[in-house]
C-alpha positions in Angstrom: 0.0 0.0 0.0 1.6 3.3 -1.2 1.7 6.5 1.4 -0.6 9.1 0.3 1.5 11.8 2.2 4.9 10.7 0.4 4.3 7.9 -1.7 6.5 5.1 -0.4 5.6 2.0 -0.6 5.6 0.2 2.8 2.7 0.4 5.2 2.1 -1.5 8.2 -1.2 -2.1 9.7 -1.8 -0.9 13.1 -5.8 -1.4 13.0 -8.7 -3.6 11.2 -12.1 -3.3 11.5 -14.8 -4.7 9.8 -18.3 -2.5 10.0 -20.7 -4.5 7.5 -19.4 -5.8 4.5 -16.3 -3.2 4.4 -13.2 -3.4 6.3 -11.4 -0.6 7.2 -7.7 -0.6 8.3 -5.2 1.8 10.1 -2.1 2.0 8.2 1.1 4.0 9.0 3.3 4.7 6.2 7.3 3.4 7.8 9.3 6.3 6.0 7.5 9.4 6.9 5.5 7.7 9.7 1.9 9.0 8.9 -1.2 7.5 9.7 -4.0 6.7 7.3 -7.1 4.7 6.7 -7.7 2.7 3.8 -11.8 0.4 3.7 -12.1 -2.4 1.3 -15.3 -3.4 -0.2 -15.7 -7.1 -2.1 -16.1 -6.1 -5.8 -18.9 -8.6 -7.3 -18.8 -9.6 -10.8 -21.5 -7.1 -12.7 -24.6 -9.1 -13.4 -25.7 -8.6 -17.2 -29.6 -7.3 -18.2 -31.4 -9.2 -21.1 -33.7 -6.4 -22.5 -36.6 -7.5 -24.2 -35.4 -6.7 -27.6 -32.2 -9.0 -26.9 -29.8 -6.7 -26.5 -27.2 -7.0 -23.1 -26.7 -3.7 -20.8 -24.9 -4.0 -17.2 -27.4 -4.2 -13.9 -28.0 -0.3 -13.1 -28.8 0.0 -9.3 -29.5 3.8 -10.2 -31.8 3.1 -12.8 -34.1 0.9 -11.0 -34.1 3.5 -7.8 -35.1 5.8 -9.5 -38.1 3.7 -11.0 -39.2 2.8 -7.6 -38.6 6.3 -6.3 -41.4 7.5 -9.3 -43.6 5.6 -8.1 -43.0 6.2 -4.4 -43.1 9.6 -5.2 -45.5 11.4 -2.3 -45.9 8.3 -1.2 -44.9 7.7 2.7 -41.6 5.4 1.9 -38.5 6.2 3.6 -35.1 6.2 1.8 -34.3 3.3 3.9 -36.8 1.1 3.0 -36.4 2.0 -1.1 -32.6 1.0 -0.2 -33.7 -2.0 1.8 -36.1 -2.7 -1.7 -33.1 -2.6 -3.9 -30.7 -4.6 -1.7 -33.4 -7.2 -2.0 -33.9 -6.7 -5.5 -29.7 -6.9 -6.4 -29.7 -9.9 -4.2 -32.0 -12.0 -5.9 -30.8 -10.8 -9.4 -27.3 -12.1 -8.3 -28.6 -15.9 -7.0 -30.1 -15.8 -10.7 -26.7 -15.8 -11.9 -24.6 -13.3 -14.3 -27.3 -12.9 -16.4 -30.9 -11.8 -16.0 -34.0 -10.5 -17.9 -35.1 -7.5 -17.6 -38.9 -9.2 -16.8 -37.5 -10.5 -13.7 -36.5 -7.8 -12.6 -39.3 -5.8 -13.1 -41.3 -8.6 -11.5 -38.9 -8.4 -8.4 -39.6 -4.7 -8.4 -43.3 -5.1 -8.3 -43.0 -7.4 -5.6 -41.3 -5.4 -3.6 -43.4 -2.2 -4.2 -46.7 -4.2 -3.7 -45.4 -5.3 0.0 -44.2 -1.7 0.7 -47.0 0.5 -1.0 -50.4 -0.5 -2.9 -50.7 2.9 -4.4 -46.7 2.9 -5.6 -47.2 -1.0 -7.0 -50.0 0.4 -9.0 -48.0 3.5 -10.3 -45.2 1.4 -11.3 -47.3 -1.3 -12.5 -49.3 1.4 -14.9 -46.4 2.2 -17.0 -43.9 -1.1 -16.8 -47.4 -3.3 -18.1 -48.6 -0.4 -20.4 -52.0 0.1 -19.1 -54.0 1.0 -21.8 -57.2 2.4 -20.4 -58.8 2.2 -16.5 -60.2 -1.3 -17.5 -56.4 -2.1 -16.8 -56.5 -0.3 -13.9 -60.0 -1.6 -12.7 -58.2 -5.0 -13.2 -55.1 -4.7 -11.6 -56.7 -2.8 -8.5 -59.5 -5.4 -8.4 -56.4 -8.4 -8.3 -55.0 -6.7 -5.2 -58.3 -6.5 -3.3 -58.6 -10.1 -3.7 -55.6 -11.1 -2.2 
């Protein structure tokens, strides 16, 4: 590990500490003796979208947040629970394996929106199905009164 202060190259440790999934270590640099922290983070392999038109684009956390954050939008959802949405969403993309379609994962949005917020799910439901007319809404509303 090179010394940010003066750039030689031999650090010892003189802390670790691992808060979640990220470690973070003490270092002192042994030339200019210097403290400093560095955290390390496991880097996943990216997973891959399928779009519906066959084409491959890489899994956009943003992109989907900001779907669910649409639909949220008024809506009494916390930024904690539309992370806690998108960890669960990420995570069951991943056990899928490096590739996924782009239906599952609006499916696994849907699911989660339905279980946080009726009127979000039907927002988000609206425009990912392409409701047509309030037949399609009178269905989909009707759907979720039943269960």
């Amino acid at each position: 590990m090179q010394c940010p202060y003066c750039f030689h190259e031999e650090t010892k440790v003189t802390d670790k500490r691992d808060v979640g999934k990220i470690t973070r270590r003490r270092r002192e640099c042994l030339k200019c003796v210097k403290r400093f922290s560095t955290h390390e983070k496991v880097e996943l392999e990216g997973i891959r979208i399928i779009k519906k038109n066959g084409q491959r684009e890489e899994f956009d956390r943003e992109k989907i947040r900001k779907g669910i954050e649409k639909a949220c939008e008024k809506r009494p959802i916390s930024s904690e629970k539309v992370e806690k949405m998108l960890n669960n969403i990420e995570e069951k993309s991943r056990k899928r394996g490096n590739e996924v379609k782009s239906g599952f994962i609006g499916e696994l949005v849907m699911n989660e929106l339905k279980k946080a917020d009726k009127v979000a799910y039907i927002r988000f439901a609206s425009v990912y199905r392409d409701f047509a007319d309030l037949g399609d809404f009178k269905k989909e509303i009707r759907e979720l009164l039943e269960k």
